[in-house]
N, C-alpha and C positions, 0 to 999 in steps of 0.2 A: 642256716639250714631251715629255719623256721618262718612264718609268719608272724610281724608284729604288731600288734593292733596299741592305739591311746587311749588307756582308761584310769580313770579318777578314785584314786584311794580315799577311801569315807573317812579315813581318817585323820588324813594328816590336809586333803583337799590338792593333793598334789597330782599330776598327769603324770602317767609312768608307760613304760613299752612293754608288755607281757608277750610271750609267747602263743599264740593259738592253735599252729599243727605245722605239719613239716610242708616244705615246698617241693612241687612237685618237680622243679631243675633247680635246687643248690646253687647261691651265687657265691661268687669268692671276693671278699672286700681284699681290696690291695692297693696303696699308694702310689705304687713303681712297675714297671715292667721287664726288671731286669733278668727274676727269673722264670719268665714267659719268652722273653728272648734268647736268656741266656740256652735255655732248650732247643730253639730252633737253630741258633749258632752250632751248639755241637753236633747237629746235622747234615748243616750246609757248607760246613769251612772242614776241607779236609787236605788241603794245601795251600803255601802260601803264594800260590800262584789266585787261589780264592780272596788274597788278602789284599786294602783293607777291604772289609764290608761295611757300610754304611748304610744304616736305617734310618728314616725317623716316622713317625706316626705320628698323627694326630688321634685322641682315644680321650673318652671318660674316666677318670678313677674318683674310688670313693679313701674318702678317710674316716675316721674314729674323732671328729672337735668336739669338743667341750663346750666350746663357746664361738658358735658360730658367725662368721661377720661376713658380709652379703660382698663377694666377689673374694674377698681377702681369704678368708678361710670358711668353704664352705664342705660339707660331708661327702659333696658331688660336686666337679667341676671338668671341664674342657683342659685339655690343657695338649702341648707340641711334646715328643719326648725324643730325642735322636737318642741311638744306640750305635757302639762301634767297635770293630774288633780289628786290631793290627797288629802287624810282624813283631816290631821292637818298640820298646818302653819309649824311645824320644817320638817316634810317629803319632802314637798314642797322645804323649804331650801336646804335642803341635796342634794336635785336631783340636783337644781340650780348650786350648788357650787360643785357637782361632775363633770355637763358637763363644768363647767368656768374650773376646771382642766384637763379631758380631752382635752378641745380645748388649753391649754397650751403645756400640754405635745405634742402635735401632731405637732404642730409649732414647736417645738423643737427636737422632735427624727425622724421625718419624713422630713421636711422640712428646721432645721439646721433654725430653723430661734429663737432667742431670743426674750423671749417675757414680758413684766411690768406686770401681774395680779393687777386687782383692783377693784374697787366698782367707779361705777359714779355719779357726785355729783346731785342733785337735778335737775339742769338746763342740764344737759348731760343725765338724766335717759329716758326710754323708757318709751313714753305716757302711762299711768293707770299701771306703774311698782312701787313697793314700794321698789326693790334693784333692783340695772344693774347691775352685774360683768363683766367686758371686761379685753380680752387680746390687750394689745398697740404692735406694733413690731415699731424700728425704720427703714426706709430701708438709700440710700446711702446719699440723699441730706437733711436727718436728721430730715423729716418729718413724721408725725407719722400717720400710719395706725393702724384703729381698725380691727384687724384681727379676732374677735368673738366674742360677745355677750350674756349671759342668763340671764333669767332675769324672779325672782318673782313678779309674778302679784298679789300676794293676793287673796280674793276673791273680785276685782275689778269689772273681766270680768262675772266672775261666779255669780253675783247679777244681770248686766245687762243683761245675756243670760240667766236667773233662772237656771242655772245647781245647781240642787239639787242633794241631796242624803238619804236618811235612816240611820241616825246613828245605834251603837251599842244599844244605849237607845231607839230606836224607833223615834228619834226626827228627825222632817226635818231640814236639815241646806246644805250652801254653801258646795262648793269645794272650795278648795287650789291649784291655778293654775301654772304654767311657760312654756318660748316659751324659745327658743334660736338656735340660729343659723350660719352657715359661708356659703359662697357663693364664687362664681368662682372670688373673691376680694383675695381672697388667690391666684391663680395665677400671678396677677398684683404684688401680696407682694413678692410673691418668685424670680419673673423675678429682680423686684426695689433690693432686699437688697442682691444677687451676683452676680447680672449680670456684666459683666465689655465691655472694648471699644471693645473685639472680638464674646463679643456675651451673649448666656446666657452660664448661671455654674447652674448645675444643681445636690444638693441632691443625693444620689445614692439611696436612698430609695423609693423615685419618678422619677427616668431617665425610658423613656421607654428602653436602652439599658444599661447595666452595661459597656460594650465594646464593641467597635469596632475593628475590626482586618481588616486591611490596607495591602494588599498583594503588595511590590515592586515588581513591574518586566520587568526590564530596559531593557529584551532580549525577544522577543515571544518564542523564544523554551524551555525558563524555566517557561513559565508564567503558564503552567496547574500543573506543579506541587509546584510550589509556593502556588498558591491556594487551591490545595489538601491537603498542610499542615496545611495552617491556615486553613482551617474547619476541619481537624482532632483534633487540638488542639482546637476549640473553641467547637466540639462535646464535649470534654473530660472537657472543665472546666465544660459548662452543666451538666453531668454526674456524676460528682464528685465534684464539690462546690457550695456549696450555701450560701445566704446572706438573711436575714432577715427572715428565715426561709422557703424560697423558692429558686428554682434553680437559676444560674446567667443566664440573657439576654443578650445570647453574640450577634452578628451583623457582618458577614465576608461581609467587600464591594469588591463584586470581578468584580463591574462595570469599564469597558475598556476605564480606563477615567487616566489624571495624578495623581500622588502620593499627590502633592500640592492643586489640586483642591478638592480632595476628604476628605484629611486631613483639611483643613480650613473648609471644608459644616458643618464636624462634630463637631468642634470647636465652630460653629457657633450655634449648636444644645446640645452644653453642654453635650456631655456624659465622663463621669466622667474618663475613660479609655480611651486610644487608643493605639494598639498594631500595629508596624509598622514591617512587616515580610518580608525578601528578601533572595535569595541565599545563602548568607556567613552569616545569622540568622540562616538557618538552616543546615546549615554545620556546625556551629558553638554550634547549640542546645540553643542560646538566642535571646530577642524579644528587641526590641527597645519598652520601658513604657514611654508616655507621660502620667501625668495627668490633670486635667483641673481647679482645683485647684490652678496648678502652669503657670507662664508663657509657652505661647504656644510654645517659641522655643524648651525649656528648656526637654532633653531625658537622659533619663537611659539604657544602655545596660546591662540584667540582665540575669540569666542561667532560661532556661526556667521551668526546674523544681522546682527554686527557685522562681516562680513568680505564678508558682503554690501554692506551699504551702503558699505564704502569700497573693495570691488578695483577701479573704475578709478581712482580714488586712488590707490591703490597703484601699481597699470600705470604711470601719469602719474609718478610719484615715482621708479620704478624708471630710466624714461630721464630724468629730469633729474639723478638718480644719477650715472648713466653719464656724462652728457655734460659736469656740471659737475666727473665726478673728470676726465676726458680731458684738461677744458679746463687743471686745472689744472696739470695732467701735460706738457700743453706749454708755458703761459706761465712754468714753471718750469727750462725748457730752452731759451727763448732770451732771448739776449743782446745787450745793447748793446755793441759793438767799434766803437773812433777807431783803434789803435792795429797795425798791419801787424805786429808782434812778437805782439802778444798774438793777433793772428788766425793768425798761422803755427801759432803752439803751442798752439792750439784743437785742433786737429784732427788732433794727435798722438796724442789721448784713444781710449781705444776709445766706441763710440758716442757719440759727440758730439752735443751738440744744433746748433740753427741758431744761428746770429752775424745780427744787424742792422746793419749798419754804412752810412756814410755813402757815397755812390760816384757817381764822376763820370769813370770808367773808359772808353777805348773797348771796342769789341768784341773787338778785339784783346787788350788787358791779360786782359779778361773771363775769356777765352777761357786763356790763359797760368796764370794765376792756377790758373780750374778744373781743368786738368790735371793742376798741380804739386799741390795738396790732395786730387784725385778729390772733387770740389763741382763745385756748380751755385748763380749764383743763381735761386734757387726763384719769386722775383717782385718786383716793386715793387711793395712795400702799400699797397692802399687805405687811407687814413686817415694813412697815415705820410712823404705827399707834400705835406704843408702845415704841417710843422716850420721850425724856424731854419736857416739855413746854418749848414754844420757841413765843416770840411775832407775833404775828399774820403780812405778812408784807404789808399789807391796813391799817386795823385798830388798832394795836398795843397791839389787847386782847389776853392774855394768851391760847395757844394752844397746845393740841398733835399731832393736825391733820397736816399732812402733802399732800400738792396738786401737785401734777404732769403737767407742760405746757408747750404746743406744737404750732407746726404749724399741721395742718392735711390735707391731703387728702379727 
């Protein structure tokens, strides 16, 4: 309700936020939008001939951090949110567990990034949610990002905001709800798990340019037609290849700057290509192919026709590159842990990876544990809920369950 202004206590030398007068329109801080929706819903659904209903928004919200991290957790961010309201509890399910795959697969065939699906335990679930499904990615320094979220609400919300409905039998009863969502936390995740010391690597799925085409030209009287060739050739990849079912974004820099400086900017910008083209390139009819993938010195002089026929080969190669070194970057940092000793002295490590262990913990323990290590567990894995019993490794009670533990973001 107020205006905050930063001003410097004389005595301690520290910046603080004081109040200075009321605002003339009241903003409302809020994380979620479920009940902003859940409002509109018990307006608009008054039979289940209404049903399901299906939103999603894209919207700013702000939060309350502590400790701010530039895309991960910022006080104000972007972010996607669907909302959903349906007949019966399995419908409901369905939708849940189709966008937890969705937001899997997209980490993965878009953004090369490998991701753990799972269900979050009790102490992790989203306030009035009866299931969280999250997808975990790990990025470089082995910390774990929740890269997406969805999650059935039950008829939690739908009790407290009376969203009703008219059954088939004429009967009033609740809705079956779910919210889920990713936010511009995904950028933070993609920069963390390939960027390296020249810069970012970026996806060719998400690169705003597929390549760049680099005209050398060590003479001014060959410089115009240097450049007339690389945009002949990058008109023609346009024109004749495409990658993900759209044309390539080629990029000719024919800015009157050095070869070195312009080559390192786009290094620096992660596109997936770079075609370095000069005189005796095109005398020759081949391109000088860096990828970004590989070390930045590291070149190929290749026939230009053959660079034709295979760059979305290439493109295609360059993120299965990335995602099979990612994948193997994290299967190589977690572990199987029975043993309460060796899990304590896990996480003495600096960067530690995640521990798998067996658990049959309450919420409580759960919760005691995470504090004393600063963990979370990060999910019960899909796939790794139809093992042997295996001692529980807190309390020693027989278990299938299997818990996933992290450091997180």
């Amino acid at each position: 309700h107020h205006r905050l202004e930063a001003t410097k206590d004389e005595k301690t030398g520290k910046t603080k936020l004081v109040p200075t007068g009321e605002l003339a329109e009241p903003f409302v801080i809020r994380p979620t939008s479920e009940t902003i929706i859940g409002s509109a819903f018990a307006r608009w659904i008054q039979s289940y001939r209404d049903l399901p209903l299906l939103i999603n928004q894209w919207a700013n919200v702000m939060r309350w951090e502590m400790r701010p991290r530039l895309f991960l957790r910022t006080a104000e961010f972007l972010w996607q949110e669907g909302h959903t309201a349906h007949e019966t509890r399995d419908e409901a399910i369905e939708e849940t567990r189709m966008i937890h795959r969705l937001y899997a697969d997209f980490l993965e065939d878009h953004l090369a990034v490998p991701v753990i699906p799972g269900e979050k335990t009790e102490a992790e679930r989203f306030p009035g949610a009866e299931i969280t499904l999250t997808v975990e990615a790990m990025v470089q320094d082995r910390k774990a990002i929740q890269a997406g979220t969805s999650h059935y609400l039950g008829q939690n919300f739908s009790k407290a905001q009376d969203i009703t409905f008219a059954g088939k039998d004429g009967k009033e009863q609740h809705v079956h709800t779910t919210s889920w969502g990713v936010s511009t936390r995904l950028i933070g995740t993609l920069i963390m798990a390939h960027s390296d010391d020249d810069g970012l690597v970026l996806p060719p799925r998400v690169a705003p340019q597929h390549i760049v085409i680099i005209p050398v030209t060590p003479k001014k009287e060959t410089r115009e037609a240097v450049i007339e060739s690389c945009r002949a050739l990058a008109e023609t990849i346009r024109r004749e290849e495409q990658f993900a079912g759209a044309p390539l974004r080629v990029h000719v820099d024919d800015r009157d700057l050095g070869g070195g400086v312009k080559k390192w900017e786009w290094i620096k910008k992660g596109v997936p290509i770079r075609l370095e083209i000069g005189p005796r390139d095109i005398e020759g009819r081949k391109v000088c192919l860096q990828r970004r993938d590989r070390p930045a010195n590291e070149k190929e002089f290749i026939d230009r026709e053959e660079f034709l026929r295979n760059v979305t080969g290439v493109l295609g190669e360059i993120h299965d590159n990335l995602l099979a070194r990612l994948t193997a970057f994290r299967d190589e940092n977690i572990a199987p842990c029975d043993s309460l000793q060796d899990f304590a002295a896990h996480w003495a490590a600096i960067d530690p990876g995640w521990l798998l262990t067996p658990w049959a913990g309450s919420r409580e323990q759960e919760e005691e544990l995470s504090k004393e290590h600063k963990i979370t567990i990060r999910c019960l894995p899909n796939g790794e809920q139809e093992g042997g019993e295996a001692p529980c490794i807190l309390t020693g009670t027989p278990t299938r369950q299997r818990a996933l533990w992290g450091r997180a973001y």
